[in-house]
N, C-alpha and C positions, 0 to 999 in steps of 0.2 A: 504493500500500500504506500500508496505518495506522502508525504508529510507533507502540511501547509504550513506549518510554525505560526498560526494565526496569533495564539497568547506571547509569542514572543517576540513578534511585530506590531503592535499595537499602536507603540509610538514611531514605527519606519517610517519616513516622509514618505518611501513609495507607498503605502498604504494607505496615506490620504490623499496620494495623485490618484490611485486606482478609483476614490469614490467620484471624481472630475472628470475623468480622462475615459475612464468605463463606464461605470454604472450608470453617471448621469447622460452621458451621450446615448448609451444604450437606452434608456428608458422614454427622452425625451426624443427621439427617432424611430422608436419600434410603437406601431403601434399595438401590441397583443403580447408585450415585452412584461410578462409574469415572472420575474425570479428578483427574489429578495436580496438586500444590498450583501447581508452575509453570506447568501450563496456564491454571490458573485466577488468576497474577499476570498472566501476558501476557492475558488477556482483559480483567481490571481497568485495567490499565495502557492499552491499547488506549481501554478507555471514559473512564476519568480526563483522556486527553490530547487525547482527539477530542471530546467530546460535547459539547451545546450546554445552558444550563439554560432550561427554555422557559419555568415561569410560578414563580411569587414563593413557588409549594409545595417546589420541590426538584426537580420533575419535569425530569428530564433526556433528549435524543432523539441519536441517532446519525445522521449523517446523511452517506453515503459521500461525495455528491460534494462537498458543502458542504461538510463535515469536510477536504476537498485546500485549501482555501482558504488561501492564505500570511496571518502578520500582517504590520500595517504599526502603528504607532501613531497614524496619523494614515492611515486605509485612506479612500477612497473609494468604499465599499460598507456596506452594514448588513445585521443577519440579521436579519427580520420572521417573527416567528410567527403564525398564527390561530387561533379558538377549538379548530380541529381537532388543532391539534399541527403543520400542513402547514408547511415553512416557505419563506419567498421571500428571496432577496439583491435588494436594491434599490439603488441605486447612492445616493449620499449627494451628488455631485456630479458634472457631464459627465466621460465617462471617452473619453478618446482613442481611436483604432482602435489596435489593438497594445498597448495600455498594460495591465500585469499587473492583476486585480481583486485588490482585499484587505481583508480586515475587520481588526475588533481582537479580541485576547481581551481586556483589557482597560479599567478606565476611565482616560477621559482627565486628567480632574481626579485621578489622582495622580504626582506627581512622578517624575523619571527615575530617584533613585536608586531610587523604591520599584516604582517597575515592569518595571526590570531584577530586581528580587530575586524580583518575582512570578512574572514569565513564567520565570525562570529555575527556582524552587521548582515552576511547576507544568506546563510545559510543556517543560521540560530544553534549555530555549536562548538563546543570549545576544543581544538583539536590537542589530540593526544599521541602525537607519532613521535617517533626517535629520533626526529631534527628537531620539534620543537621542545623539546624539553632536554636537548644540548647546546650551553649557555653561550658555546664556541661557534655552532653553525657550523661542524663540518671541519673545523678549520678555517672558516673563509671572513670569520667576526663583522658581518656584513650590518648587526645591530651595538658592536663594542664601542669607546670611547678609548682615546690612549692615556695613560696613567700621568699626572702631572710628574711623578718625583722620576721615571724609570724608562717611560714610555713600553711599557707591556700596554698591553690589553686588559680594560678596567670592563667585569661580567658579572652579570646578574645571578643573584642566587637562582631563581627561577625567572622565567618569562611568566609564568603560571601566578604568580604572585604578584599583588595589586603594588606591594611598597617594598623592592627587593633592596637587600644593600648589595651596592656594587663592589667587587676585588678585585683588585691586578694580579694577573695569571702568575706574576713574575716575581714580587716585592708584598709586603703585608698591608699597602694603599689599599684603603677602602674607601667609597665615598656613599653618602644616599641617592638616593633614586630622584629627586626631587632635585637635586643639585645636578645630577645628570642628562634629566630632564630640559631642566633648564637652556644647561648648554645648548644642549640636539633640536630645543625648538627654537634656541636665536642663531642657529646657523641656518636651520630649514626654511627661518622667516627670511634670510638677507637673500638666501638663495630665490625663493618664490618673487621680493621685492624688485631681482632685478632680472627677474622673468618675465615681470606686469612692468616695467619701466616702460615707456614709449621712447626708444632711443631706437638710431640704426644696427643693423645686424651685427656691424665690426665695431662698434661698442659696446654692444651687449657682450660680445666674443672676448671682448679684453678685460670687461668687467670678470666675467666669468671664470678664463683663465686668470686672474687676478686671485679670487677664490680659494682655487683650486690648491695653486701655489702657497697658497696661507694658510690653509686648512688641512692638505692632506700630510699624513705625517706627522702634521703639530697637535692637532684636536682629535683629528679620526684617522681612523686603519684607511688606508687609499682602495680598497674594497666598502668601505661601508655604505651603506645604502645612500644618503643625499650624495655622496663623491659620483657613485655610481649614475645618480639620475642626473645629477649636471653635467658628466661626461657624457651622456646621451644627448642633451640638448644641445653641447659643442658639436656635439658629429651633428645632428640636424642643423646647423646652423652652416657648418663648412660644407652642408649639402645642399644648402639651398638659396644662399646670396653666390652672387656671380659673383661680386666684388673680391670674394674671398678667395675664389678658385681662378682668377684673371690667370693669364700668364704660367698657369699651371703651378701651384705652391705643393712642393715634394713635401714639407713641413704637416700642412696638412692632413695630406694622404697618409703619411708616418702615425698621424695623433689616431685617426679614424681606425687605420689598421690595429694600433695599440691597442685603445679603446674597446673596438673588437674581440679581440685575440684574448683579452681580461675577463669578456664576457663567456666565452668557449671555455677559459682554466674554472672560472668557479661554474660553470655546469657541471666540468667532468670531475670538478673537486666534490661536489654534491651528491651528482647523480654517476657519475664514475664514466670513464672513459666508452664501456662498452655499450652504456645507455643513449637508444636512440630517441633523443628527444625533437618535439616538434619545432620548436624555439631552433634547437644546436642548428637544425635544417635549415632556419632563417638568416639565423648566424654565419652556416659556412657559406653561403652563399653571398652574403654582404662582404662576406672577407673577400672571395673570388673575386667582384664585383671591384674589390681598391685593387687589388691585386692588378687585371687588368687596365685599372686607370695607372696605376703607378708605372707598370712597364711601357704605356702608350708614351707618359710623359717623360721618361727616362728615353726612349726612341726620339721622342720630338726635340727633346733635348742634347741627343747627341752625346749621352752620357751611361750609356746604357754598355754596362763592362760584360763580359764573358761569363765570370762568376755569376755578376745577380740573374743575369738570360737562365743560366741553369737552376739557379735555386729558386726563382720565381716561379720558369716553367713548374717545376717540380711542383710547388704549394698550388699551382694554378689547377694542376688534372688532381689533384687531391683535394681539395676544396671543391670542384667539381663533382667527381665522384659522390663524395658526402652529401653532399646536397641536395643531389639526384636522387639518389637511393633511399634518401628518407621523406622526400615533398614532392618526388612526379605524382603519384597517384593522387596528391590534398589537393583539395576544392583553392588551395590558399597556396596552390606553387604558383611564384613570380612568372611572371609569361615572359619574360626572357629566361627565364633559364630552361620553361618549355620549348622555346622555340632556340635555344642549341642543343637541346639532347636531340631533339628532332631532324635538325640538320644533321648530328652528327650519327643517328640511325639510318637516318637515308644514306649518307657516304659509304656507313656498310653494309646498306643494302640490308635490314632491317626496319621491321614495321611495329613504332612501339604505341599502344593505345592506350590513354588515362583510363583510370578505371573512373 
């Protein structure tokens, strides 16, 4: 049976969109429109907790048995859509005889405190797996703070716990949670402050890198979660002013590829090198993606040695490969990289069909 979480959504904003956006459109439009506003929160509730989003429109599917699927944060399973809407669980990694299947509702790439708040905000339950209840993450300290006296890594007794004292993994620094707090929300506020700035792209970019350079290493682990999301918004920014990429800036390509390449090591630090994730697909593909930009401008530049031809090539058909092999068949593979397995099926004379 479907869970609604209706008692534990009461006060969700979407709950009181649902009585606007549904019930009163539905009632003031149907004329022979019989069902009561509670029937119609347990049906929203129902589809809110269970449905799956299939493509990058909004388009949402229900799917009964799928929908039974436990989370795990770290599942060994994934949901693959195709162009039809049809969907397939695919295992992510060998799954044992007996061993439970399980997907995520979640991404991985965000930290424990924020994906307890998420799955709890939208899924009405507090997760109990063996990432989030390791104060390290893996190793990857993507929610730690660094230690003023040592610079270790300052961790929470629990994630689980409303007021944890934080310790340095390294030295007997402890600090409260509140003090901790503190910090992680006046670095999150200057970050989001000059994300809402109305200034041009290459002052946002220097503000940013600005940041980065201040904060990473000195306050936070260069993994943790705001470092992470503001190195995402530089790679979108060096992707989408021209002014930025004029002339071709090797500098750039270098930071996007880093950036990258950081996002790939805490996957496989997470979910381990053999786990095929839907994300890593996106990933190795975005890496191919500089990879080709950087050899184009290292050509156009006239700078382009023997060595990097070969070790580029190299990362080129293996980024490739990866990429292929994990997102041809998704409803959500890039249509450039459909249309070079394509060409390169036809060259030998091979015919390969999405499922």
């Amino acid at each position: 049976m479907l869970e609604d979480h209706i008692e534990n959504r009461k006060k969700c904003p979407i709950m009181k969109r649902n009585k606007s956006v549904v019930y009163d459109v539905l009632k003031n439009n149907l004329s022979e429109f019989d069902v009561s506003f509670g029937e119609i929160q347990k049906i929203c509730g129902i589809l809110d907790a269970n449905c799956f989003r299939i493509d990058k429109n909004g388009t949402r599917g229900l799917f009964l048995a799928t929908s039974m699927i436990n989370h795990d944060c770290l599942p060994n399973a994934r949901i693959v859509f195709n162009d039809k809407g049809h969907v397939t669980v695919k295992a992510k990694k060998a799954i044992a005889k007996g061993q439970p299947i399980t997907i995520t509702y979640c991404s991985l790439l965000i930290n424990t405190q924020n994906r307890l708040k998420q799955l709890k905000d939208s899924k009405s339950f507090i997760c109990q797996c063996k990432l989030c209840h390791d104060p390290t993450e893996k190793g990857t300290f993507l929610s730690a703070i660094l230690c003023p006296k040592c610079k270790g890594n300052l961790l929470p007794e629990s994630f689980h716990l409303s007021d944890p004292v934080w310790k340095c993994n390294k030295c007997l620094f402890s600090s409260s949670h509140e003090k901790v707090t503190k910090l992680v929300d006046s670095i999150k506020n200057s970050f989001e402050t000059i994300m809402s700035n109305p200034v041009s792209s290459s002052e946002k970019v220097a503000q940013l890198e600005s940041m980065l350079k201040k904060r990473s290493g000195i306050n936070l682990p260069s993994r943790h979660q705001i470092l992470l999301n503001l190195k995402q918004e530089l790679s979108n920014l060096y992707d989408s002013d021209p002014k930025l990429l004029q002339n071709g800036n090797i500098n750039n390509i270098n930071k996007r590829l880093e950036f990258t390449k950081d996002q790939i090591t805490i996957l496989n630090i997470l979910e381990g090198e053999e786990t095929d994730s839907r994300f890593k697909g996106f990933l190795q593909f975005r890496l191919h993606s500089l990879l080709v930009a950087k050899i184009a401008l290292l050509q156009r530049n006239k700078t382009l040695t023997k060595t990097e031809m070969n070790e580029i090539g190299g990362q080129l058909g293996e980024t490739l490969k990866e990429s292929a092999r994990i997102l041809y068949q998704d409803h959500g593979c890039p249509k450039e990289l459909i249309e070079i397995i394509t060409t390169i099926s036809q060259i030998n004379g091979e015919t390969i069909t999405p499922a």
